[in-house]
N, C-alpha and C positions, 0 to 999 in steps of 0.2 A: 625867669629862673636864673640863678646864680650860677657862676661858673661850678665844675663840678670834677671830678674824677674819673666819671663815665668817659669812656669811648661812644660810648654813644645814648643818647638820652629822649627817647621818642615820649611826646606829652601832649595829650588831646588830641592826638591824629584820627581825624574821620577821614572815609572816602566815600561816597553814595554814585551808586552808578543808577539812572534812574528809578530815582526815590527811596534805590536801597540801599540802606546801610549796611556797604560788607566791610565796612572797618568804622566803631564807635565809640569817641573816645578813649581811645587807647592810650594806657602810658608806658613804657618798655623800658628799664637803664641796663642797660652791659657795661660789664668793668672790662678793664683794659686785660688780657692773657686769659679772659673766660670763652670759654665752649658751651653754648648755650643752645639748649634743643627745643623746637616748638613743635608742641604735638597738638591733637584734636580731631575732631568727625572732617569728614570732607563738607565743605563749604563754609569750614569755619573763619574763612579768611587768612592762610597762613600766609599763601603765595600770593595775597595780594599784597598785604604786609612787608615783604621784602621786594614788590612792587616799588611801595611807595618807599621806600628806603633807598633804593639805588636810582628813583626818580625815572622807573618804567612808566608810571604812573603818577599823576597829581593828585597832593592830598588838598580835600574840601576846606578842611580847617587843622589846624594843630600845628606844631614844631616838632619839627628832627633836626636834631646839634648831633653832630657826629666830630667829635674834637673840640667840644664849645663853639663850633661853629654851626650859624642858620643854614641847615642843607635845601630848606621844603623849595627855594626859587628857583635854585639850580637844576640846570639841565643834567641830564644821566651821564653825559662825557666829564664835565665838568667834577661829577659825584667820584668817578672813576680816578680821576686825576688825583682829589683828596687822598684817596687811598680806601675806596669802598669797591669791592671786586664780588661779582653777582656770578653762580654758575645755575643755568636750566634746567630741566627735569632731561633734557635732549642733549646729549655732547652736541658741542658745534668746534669741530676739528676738524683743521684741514685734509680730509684724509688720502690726499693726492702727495701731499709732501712728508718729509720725511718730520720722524717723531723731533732733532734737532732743529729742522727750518719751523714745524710749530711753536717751538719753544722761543726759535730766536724772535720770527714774524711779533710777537708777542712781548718782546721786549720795546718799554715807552718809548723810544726812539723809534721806531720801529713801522710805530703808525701809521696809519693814510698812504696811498701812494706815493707822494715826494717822501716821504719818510723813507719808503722801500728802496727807493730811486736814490737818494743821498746815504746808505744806511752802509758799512763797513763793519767787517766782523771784526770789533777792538776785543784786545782782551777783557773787556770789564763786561763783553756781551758773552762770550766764548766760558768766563769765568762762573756767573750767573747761569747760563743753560746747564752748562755741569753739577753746579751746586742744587738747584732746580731739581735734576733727573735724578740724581742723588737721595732728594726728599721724598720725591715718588715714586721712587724705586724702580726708573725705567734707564737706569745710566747703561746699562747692555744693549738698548732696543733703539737708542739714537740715530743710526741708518736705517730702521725698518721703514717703510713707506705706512703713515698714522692708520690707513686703512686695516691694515693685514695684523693690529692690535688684538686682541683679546674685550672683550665689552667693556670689562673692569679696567684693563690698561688704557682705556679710552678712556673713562672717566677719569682714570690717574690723569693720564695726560690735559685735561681739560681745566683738572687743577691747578698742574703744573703753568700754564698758560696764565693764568691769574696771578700766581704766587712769581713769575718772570716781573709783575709791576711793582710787586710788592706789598699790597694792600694791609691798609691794620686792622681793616676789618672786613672779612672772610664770607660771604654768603652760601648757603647751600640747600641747593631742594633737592630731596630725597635723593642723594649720592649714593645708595646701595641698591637704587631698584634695577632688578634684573639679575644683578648679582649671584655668582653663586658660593659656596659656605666660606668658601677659603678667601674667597675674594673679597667678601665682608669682614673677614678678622683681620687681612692687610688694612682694609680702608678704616679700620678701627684705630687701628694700630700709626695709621698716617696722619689721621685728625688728631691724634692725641700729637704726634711729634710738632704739627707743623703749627697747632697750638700754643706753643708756646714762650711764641712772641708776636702772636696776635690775636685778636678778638674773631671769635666765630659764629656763626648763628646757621643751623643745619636745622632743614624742617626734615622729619621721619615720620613713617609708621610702624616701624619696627619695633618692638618694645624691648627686645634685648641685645639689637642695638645700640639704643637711647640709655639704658644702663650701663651700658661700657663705657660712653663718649662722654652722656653729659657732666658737666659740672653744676649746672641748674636747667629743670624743668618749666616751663613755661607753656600751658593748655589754654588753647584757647577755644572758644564757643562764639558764634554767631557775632564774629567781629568785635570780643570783648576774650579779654583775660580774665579765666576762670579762678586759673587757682597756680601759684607758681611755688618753688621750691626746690630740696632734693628728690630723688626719684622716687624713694621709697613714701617722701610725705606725701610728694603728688597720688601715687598709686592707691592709697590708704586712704583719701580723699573721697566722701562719700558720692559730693557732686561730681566728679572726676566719673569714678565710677559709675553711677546713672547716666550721663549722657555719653560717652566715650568709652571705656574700657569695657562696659556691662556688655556692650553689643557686641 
């Protein structure tokens, strides 16, 4: 494939985990500043999908260019480095330190022990935690200890942790579960901001959620994209609806 405009441009991606294929041929392009939702039944392969994009996982066959670059050999640190930043169904936050020492830990300097060991608080580390807590809305909560968070402030922060490396392109599995009503209109209102100078990919089940955030729809079925679009074509989509939305 020729060079392209995508941020990221996934093409014939399988993965078969004995004999089965939970990802078939897949082809996927995101543009660059899109927020893009992947919805579908469970087991349709979402979360393996961004598996195989941040290189949790090895794909059997196909190509992922993430910047017109070949991602599929690279190891998941490596994917990280490019600027591909993956968040889990589970915060994984330090929750012994405080909401600033997560923010900072999290800055690519930062890294690995000798990193910690060498690491001094410059302004350009000091400047980013601020602007960071700023975008997720935790700039008051920088000495709380990450445990004594709110669930939602937890996953704010876990964001926050990501967006410290700077990634262009944003992953996210199901960021509002648990959540409660308010705390999904902030996190609505956060992916839309923090959108907007980079590429995102949020898998949901929410469906009025997935109307507020997305920019394009993207369903998938049994490791295969069914039917992509805006919300309202996906919704209105007869296949959509028999396998996905009916139930």
């Amino acid at each position: 494939m020729s060079n392209t405009d995508f941020v990221l441009a996934v093409e014939g991606l399988s993965v078969s985990f004995d004999g089965f294929k939970a990802i078939d041929s897949l082809n996927l392009y995101v543009d660059r500043g899109e927020l893009r939702v992947v919805i579908g039944p469970n087991g349709a392969g979402k979360t393996t999908l961004l598996d195989l994009i941040c290189g949790k996982t090895r794909a059997s066959e196909g190509s992922i260019k993430f910047r017109n670059e070949e991602m599929t050999r690279l190891p998941e640190f490596r994917r990280v480095r490019k600027g591909i930043g993956r968040k889990f169904q589970t915060p994984s936050i330090y929750e012994n330190l405080s909401v600033f020492q997560n923010l900072e830990v999290s800055f690519p300097r930062g890294r690995g022990v000798f990193g910690a060991l060498t690491f001094r608080r410059t302004s350009d580390v000091l400047d980013r935690v601020r602007s960071v807590a700023g975008e997720i809305g935790l700039e008051n909560q920088l000495d709380l200890e990450a445990g004594l968070l709110s669930h939602g402030q937890k996953q704010w922060l876990e964001i926050g942790m990501l967006l410290m490396q700077e990634p262009e392109l944003l992953m996210l599995d199901e960021p509002i579960a648990g959540m409660s009503v308010r705390e999904r209109e902030v996190t609505a209102e956060l992916l839309k901001r923090i959108c907007q100078n980079r590429s995102m990919i949020v898998i949901e089940h929410d469906m009025a959620f997935v109307a507020q955030i997305a920019h394009k729809v993207t369903v998938m079925h049994q490791g295969k994209i069914l039917a992509e679009g805006a919300m309202e074509q996906v919704q209105a989509d007869p296949r959509v609806i028999d396998v996905y939305l009916g139930h």
